[in-house]
ChimeraX commands (.cxc) that place a marker at each C-alpha (Angstrom):
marker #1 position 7.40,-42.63,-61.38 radius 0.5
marker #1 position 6.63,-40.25,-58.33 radius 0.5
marker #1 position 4.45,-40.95,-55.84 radius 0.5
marker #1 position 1.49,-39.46,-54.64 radius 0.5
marker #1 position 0.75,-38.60,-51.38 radius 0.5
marker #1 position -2.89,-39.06,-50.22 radius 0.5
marker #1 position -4.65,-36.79,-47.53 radius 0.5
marker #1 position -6.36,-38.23,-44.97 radius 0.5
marker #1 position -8.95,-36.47,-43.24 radius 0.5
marker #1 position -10.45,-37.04,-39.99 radius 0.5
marker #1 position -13.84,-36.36,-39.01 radius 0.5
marker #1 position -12.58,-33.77,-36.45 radius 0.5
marker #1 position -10.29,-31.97,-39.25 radius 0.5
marker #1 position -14.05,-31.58,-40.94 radius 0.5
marker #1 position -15.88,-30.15,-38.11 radius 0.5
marker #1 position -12.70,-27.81,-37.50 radius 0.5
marker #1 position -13.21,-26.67,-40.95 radius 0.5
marker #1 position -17.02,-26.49,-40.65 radius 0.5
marker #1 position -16.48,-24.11,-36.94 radius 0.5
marker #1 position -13.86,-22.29,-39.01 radius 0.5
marker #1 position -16.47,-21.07,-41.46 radius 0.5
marker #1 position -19.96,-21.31,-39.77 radius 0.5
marker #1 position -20.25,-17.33,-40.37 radius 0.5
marker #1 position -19.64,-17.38,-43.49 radius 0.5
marker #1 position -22.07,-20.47,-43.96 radius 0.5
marker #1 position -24.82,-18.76,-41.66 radius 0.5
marker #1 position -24.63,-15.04,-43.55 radius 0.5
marker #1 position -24.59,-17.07,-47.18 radius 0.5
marker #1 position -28.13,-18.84,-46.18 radius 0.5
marker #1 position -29.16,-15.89,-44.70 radius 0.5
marker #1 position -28.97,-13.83,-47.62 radius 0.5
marker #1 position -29.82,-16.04,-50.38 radius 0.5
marker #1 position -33.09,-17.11,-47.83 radius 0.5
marker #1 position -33.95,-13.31,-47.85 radius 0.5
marker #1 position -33.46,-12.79,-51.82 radius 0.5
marker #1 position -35.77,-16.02,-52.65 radius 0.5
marker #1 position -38.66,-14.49,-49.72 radius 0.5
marker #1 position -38.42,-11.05,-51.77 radius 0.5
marker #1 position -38.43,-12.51,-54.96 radius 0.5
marker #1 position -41.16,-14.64,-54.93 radius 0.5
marker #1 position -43.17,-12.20,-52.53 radius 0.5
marker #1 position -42.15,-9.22,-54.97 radius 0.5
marker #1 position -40.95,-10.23,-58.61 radius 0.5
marker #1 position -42.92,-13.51,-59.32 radius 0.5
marker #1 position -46.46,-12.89,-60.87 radius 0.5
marker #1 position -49.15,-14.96,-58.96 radius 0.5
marker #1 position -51.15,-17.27,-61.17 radius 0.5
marker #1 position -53.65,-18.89,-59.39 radius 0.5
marker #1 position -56.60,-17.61,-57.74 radius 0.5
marker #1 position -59.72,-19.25,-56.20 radius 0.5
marker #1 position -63.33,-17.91,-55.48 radius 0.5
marker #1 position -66.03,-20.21,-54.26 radius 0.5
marker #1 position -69.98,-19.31,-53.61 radius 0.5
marker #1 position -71.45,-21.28,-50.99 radius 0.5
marker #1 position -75.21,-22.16,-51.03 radius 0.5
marker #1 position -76.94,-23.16,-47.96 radius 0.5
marker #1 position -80.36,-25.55,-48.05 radius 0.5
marker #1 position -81.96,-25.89,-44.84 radius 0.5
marker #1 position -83.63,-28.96,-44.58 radius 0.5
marker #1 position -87.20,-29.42,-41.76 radius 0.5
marker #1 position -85.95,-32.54,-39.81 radius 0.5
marker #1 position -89.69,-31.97,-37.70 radius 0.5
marker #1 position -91.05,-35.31,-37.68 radius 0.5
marker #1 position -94.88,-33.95,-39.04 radius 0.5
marker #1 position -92.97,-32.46,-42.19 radius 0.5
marker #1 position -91.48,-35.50,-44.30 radius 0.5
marker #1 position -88.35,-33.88,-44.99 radius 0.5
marker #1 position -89.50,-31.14,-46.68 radius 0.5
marker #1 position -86.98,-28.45,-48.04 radius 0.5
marker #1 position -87.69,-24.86,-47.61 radius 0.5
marker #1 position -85.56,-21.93,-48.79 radius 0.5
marker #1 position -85.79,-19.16,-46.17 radius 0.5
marker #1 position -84.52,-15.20,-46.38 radius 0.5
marker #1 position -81.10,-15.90,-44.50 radius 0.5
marker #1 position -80.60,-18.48,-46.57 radius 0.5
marker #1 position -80.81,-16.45,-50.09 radius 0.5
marker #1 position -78.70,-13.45,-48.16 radius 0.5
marker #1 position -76.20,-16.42,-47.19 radius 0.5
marker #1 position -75.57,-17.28,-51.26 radius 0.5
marker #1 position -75.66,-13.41,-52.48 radius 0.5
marker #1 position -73.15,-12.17,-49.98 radius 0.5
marker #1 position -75.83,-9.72,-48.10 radius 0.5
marker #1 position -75.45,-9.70,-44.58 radius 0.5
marker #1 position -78.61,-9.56,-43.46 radius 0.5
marker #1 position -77.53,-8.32,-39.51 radius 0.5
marker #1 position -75.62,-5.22,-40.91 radius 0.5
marker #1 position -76.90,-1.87,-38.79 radius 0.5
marker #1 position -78.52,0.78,-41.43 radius 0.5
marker link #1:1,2 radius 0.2
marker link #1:2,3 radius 0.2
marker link #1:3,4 radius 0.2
marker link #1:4,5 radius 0.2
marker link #1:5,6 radius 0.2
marker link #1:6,7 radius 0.2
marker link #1:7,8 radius 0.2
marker link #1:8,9 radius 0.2
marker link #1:9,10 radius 0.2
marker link #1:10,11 radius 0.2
marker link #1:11,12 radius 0.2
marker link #1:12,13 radius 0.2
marker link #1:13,14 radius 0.2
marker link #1:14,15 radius 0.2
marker link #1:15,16 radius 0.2
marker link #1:16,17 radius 0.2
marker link #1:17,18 radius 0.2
marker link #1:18,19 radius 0.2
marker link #1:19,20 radius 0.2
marker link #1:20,21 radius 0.2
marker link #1:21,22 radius 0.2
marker link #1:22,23 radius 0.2
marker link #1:23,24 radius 0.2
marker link #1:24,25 radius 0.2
marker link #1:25,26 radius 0.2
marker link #1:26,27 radius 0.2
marker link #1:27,28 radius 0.2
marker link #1:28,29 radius 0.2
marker link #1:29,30 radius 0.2
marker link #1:30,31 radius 0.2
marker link #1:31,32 radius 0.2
marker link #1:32,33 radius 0.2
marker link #1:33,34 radius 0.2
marker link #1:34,35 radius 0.2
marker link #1:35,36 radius 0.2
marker link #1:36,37 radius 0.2
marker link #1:37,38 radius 0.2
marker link #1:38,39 radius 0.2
marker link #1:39,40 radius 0.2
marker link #1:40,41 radius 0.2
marker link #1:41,42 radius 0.2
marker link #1:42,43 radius 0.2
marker link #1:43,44 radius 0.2
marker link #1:44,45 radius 0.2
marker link #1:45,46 radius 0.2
marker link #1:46,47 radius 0.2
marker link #1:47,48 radius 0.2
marker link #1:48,49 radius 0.2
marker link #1:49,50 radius 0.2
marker link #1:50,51 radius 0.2
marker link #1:51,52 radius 0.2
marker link #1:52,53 radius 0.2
marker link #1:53,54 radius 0.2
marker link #1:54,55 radius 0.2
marker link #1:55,56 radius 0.2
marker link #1:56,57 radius 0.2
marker link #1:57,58 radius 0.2
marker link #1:58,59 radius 0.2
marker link #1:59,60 radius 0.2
marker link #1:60,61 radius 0.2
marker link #1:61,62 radius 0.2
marker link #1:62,63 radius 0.2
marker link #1:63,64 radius 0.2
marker link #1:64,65 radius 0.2
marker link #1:65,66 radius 0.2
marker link #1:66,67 radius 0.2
marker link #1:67,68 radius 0.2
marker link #1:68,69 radius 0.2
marker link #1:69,70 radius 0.2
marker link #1:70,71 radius 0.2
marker link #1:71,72 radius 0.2
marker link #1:72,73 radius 0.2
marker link #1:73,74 radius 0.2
marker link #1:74,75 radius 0.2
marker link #1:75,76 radius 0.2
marker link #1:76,77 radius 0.2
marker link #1:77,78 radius 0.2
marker link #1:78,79 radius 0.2
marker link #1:79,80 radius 0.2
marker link #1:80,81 radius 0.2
marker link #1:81,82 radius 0.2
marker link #1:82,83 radius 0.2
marker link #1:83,84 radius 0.2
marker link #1:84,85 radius 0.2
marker link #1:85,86 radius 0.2
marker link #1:86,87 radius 0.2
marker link #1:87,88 radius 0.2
view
């Protein structure tokens, strides 16, 4: 039977190898970095979307009013979306 030689490698033979091809290693993660960013950005349909409509009760913490709850003009502009400070 014939032997086998084995290869030892050192940890400094694997950072040699690693220095030898950092460009190559840098420029591959560049590019595949940039072709995911354009793809998803670009190619990939978005799916999701959110809206939300925010109502706003202002509640009369004067001691002489129990608590009432009274709806006032800013408020009902506030939940339609009209700005009520917008210049004519």
């Amino acid at each position: 039977m014939e032997e086998k030689e084995e290869a030892v490698l050192s940890f400094k033979d694997i950072l040699g190898v690693l220095r030898k091809n950092l460009i190559f290693i840098i420029i591959t993660c560049l590019v595949f970095s940039l072709g995911s960013f354009f793809v998803t950005n670009f190619l990939v349909t978005k799916h999701y979307t959110s809206t939300i409509s925010l109502y706003v009760e202002t509640v009369d913490l004067q001691p002489d009013s129990q608590n009432s709850v009274f709806i006032e003009y800013a408020d009902l502009c506030a939940a339609s979306g009209f700005n009520i400070y917008q210049n004519a």
